[in-house]
C-alpha positions in Angstrom: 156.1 66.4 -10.9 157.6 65.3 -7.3 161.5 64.7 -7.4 163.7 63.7 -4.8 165.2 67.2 -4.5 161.3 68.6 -3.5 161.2 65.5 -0.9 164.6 66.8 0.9 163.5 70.3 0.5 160.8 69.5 2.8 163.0 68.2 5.3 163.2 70.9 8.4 160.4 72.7 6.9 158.2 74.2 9.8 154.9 72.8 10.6 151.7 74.9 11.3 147.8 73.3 11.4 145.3 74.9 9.3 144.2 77.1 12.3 148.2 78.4 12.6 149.2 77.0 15.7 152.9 75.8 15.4 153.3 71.7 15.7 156.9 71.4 15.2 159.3 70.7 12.1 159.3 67.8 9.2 161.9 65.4 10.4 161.5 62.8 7.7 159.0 61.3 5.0 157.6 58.0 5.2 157.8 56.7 2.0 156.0 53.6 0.1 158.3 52.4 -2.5 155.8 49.6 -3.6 153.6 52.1 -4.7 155.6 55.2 -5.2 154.0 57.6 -2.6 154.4 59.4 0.5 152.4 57.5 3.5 153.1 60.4 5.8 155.4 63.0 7.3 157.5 62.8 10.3 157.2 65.6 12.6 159.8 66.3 15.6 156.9 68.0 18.3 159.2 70.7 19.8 158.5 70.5 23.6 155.9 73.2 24.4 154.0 72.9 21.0 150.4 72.1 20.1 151.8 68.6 19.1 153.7 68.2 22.0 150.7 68.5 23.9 148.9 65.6 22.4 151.5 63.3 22.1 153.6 63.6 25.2 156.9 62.9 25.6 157.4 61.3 21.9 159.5 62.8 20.0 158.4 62.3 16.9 154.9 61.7 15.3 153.8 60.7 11.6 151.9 62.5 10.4 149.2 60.6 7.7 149.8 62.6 4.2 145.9 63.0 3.5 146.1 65.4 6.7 148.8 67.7 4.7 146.8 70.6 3.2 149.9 72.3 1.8 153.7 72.7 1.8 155.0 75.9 0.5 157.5 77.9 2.6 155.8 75.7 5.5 153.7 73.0 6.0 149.6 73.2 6.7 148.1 69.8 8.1 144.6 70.1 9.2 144.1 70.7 13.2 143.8 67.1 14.6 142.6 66.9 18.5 142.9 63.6 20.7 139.7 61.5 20.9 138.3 61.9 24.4 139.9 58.2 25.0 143.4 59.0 24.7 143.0 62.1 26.9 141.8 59.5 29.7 144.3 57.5 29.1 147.3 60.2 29.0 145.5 62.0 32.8 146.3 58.6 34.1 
């Protein structure tokens, strides 16, 4: 069973993709009340990082929750890459 004490234990948890590069850490959860489930997580991309690298100068990206593999001591998400699109776009 999920409780709110899990949800803020994930909060500052590190985040690593399923290949172990870092990404960054969970900043917040985006939450569906309606429907009592977690959309996705909100990941600070620490400058430097894989995550960084896709999204810029963001600061934070949301993560969609079907891409978390695990949360333990850290969190897995599956390696995500741009589509060849947005890297045309962010060269520009």
């Amino acid at each position: 069973m999920v409780t709110v004490e899990s949800f803020s234990e994930m909060i500052g948890k590190e985040v690593f993709t399923d290949r172990g590069i870092y990404c960054g850490r969970v900043a917040d959860l985006d939450l569906d009340i309606e429907r009592f489930r977690v959309r996705g997580i909100l990941v600070d991309a620490v400058k430097g990082s894989y995550l960084a690298g896709i999204v810029g100068a963001k600061k934070g990206v949301i993560i969609p929750f079907h891409l978390v593999q695990s949360i333990g001591d850290v969190v897995i998400i599956k390696s995500i890459s741009p589509s060849l699109s947005e890297v045309s776009q962010s060269e520009e």
